[in-house]
PLY file of the C-alpha trace (Angstrom):
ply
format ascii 1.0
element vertex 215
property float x
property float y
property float z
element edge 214
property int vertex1
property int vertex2
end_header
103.66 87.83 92.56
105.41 91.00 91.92
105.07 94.46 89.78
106.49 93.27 86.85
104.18 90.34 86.21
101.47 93.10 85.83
101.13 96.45 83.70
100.79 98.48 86.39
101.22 102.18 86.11
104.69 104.17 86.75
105.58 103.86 90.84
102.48 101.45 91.35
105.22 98.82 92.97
105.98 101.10 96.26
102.47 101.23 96.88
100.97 97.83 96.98
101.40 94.34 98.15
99.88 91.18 97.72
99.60 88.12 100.33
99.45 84.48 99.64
95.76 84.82 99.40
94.72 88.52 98.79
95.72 92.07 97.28
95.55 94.60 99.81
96.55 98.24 100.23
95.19 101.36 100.82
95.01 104.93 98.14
96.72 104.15 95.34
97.92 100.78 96.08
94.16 100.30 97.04
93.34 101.36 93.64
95.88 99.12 92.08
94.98 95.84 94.32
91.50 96.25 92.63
93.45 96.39 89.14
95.00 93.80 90.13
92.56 91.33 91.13
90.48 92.47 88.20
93.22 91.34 85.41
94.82 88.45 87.65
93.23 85.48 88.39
95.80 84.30 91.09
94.54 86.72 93.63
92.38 85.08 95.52
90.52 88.37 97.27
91.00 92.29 97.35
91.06 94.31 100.23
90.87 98.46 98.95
91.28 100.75 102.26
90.41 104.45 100.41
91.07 103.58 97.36
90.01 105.07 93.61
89.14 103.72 90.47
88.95 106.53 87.80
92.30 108.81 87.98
91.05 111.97 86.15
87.92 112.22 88.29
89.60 111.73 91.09
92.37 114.31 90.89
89.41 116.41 89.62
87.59 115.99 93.21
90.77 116.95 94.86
91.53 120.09 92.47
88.45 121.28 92.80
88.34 124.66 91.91
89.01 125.76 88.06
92.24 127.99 89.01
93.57 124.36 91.15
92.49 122.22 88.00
94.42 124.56 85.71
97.40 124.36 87.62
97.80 120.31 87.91
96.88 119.93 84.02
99.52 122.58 83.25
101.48 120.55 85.61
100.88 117.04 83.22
101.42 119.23 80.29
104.37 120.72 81.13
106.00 117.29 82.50
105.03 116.01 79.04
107.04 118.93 76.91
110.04 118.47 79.02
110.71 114.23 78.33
109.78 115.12 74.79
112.73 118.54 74.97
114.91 116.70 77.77
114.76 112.86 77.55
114.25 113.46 81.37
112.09 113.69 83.86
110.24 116.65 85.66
110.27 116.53 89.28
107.14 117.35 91.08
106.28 117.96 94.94
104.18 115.21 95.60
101.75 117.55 97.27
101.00 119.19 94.04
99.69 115.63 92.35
97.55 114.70 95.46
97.19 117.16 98.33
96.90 115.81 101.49
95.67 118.20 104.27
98.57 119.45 106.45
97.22 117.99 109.93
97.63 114.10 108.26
100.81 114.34 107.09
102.16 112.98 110.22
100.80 109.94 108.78
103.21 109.67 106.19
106.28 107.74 106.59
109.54 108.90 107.94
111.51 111.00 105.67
109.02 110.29 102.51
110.10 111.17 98.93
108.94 114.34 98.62
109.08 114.50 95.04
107.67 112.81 91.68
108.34 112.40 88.00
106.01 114.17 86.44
105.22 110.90 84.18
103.67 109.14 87.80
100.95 111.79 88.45
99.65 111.07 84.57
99.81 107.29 84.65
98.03 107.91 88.58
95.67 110.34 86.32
95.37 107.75 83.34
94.70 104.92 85.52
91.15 103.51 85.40
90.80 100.12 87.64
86.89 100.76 87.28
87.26 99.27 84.06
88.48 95.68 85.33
86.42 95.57 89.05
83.73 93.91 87.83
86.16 90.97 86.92
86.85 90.18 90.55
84.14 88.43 91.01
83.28 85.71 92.36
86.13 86.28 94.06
85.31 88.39 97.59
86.21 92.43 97.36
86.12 94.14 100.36
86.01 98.49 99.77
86.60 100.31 103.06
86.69 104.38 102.91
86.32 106.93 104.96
82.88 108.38 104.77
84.69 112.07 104.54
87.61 111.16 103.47
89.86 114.38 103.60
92.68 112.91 100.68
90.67 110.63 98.08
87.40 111.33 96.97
84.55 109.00 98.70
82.56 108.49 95.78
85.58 106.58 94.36
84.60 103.36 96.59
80.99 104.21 95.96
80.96 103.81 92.24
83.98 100.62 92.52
81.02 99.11 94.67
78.29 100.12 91.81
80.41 98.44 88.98
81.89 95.16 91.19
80.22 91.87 91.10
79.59 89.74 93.96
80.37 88.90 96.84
81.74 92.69 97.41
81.08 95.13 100.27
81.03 98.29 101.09
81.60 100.06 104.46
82.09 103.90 104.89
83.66 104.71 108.05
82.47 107.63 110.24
84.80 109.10 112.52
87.68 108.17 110.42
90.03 109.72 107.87
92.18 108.72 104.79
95.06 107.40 107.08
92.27 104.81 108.91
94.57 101.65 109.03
96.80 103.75 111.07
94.32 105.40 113.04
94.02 102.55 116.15
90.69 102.51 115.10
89.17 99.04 116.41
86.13 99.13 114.12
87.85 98.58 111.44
90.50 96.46 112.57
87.33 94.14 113.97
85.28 94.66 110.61
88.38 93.48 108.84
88.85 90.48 111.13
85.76 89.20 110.95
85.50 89.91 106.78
88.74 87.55 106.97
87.02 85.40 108.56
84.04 84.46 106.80
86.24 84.23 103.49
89.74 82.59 104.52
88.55 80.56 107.88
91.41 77.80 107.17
93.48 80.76 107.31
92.02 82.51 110.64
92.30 79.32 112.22
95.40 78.37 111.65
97.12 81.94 112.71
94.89 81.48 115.90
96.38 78.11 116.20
99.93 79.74 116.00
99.32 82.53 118.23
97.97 80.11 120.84
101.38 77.94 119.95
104.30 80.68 120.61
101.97 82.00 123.22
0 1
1 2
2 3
3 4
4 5
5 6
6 7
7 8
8 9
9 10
10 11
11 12
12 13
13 14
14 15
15 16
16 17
17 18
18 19
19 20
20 21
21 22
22 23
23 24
24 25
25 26
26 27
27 28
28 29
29 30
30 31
31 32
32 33
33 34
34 35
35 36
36 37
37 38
38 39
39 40
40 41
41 42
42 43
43 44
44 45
45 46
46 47
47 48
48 49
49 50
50 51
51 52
52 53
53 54
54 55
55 56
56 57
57 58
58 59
59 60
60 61
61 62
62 63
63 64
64 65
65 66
66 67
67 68
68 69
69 70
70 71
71 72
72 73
73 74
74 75
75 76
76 77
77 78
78 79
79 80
80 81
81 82
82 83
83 84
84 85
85 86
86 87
87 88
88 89
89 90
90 91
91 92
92 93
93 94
94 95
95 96
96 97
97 98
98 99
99 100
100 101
101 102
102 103
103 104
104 105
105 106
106 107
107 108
108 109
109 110
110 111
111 112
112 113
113 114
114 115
115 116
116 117
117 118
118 119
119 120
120 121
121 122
122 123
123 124
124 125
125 126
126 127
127 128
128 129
129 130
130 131
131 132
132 133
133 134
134 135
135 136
136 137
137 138
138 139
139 140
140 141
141 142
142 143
143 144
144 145
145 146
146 147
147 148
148 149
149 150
150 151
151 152
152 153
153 154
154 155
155 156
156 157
157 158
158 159
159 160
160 161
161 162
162 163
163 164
164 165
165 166
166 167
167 168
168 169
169 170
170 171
171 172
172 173
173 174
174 175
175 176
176 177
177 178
178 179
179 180
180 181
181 182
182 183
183 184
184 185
185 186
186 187
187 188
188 189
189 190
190 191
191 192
192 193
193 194
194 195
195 196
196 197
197 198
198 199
199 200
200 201
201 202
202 203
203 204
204 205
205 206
206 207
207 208
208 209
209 210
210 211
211 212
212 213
213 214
């Protein structure tokens, strides 16, 4: 499955990826592998590691003050007047659309694109996969967040979790941060073993199978 089988917003495609069996990403490709499982039936199971479901509330939590929310929506507006003038895009520093706390950029990949069209922080801002979560089920979800999650907004898993079906779960990680799957953090590495396991056991078997094989 790919990007273009979906209508996914603007840059979505960098950001996620989708395995045999299940969606899974974290931030905004977490956020769009619970889109995606919502509106595509082939998915099999999503995996969201700090991911969001409602755009505008969730740039709200990270602009929080009125003179940081005026700025961003200026920011939208402003990338809006010049397509309609230029037929072109307005570049933005991606730490204007979501600001990520200087002592996790490390995190980040090597030499990262350090700027966006305007037109991909108001499709990240227009996107709502809240509205489709509920469709996963009964196929498994699995939300993971960090329970102070310095970059997205907690209560973005919290209210995915209120509006999913079941089977879905919910874990908020203490001692953790936005970056957790690159933290070396073995709780969650074991939580999501063991989640794997109990839903895709064929699977787990068959990769211990092969591990034991090129051993």
């Amino acid at each position: 499955m790919c990007r273009a089988d979906l209508n996914l917003p603007s840059g979505a495609g960098r950001f996620w990826c989708c395995t045999a069996s299940a969606a899974t990403r974290s931030s905004f490709g977490g956020a769009v592998a619970v889109y995606t499982g919502g509106v595509d039936q082939r998915v099999a199971a999503v995996i969201s590691n700090g991911g969001w479901g409602d755009g505008e509330r969730k740039f709200r939590g990270q602009h929080k003050s009125p003179e940081a929310w005026a700025r961003f929506t200026t920011m939208l507006k402003e990338g809006r007047e010049h397509r309609a003038k230029t037929g072109k895009s307005l570049m933005v520093p991606r730490f204007d659309i979501v600001p990520i706390p200087p002592h996790l950029r490390s995190n980040l990949a090597n030499k990262s694109i350090e700027s966006f069209p305007a037109e991909t922080a108001q499709s990240m801002f227009d996107f709502r996969a809240d509205d489709v979560v509920g469709r996963i089920a009964p196929r498994p979800l699995l939300l993971l967040h960090a329970a102070n999650d310095s970059v997205t907004p907690t209560e973005q898993s919290i209210e995915l979790f209120k509006r999913a079906g079941q089977p879905t779960e919910l874990h908020l990680i203490s001692g953790a941060d936005h970056f957790m799957f690159g933290e070396g953090n073995t709780r969650v590495w074991d939580l999501l073993r063991g989640w794997l396991d109990t839903y895709f056991p064929a699977t787990a078997a068959a990769t211990k199978v092969a591990a034991a094989t090129h051993a």
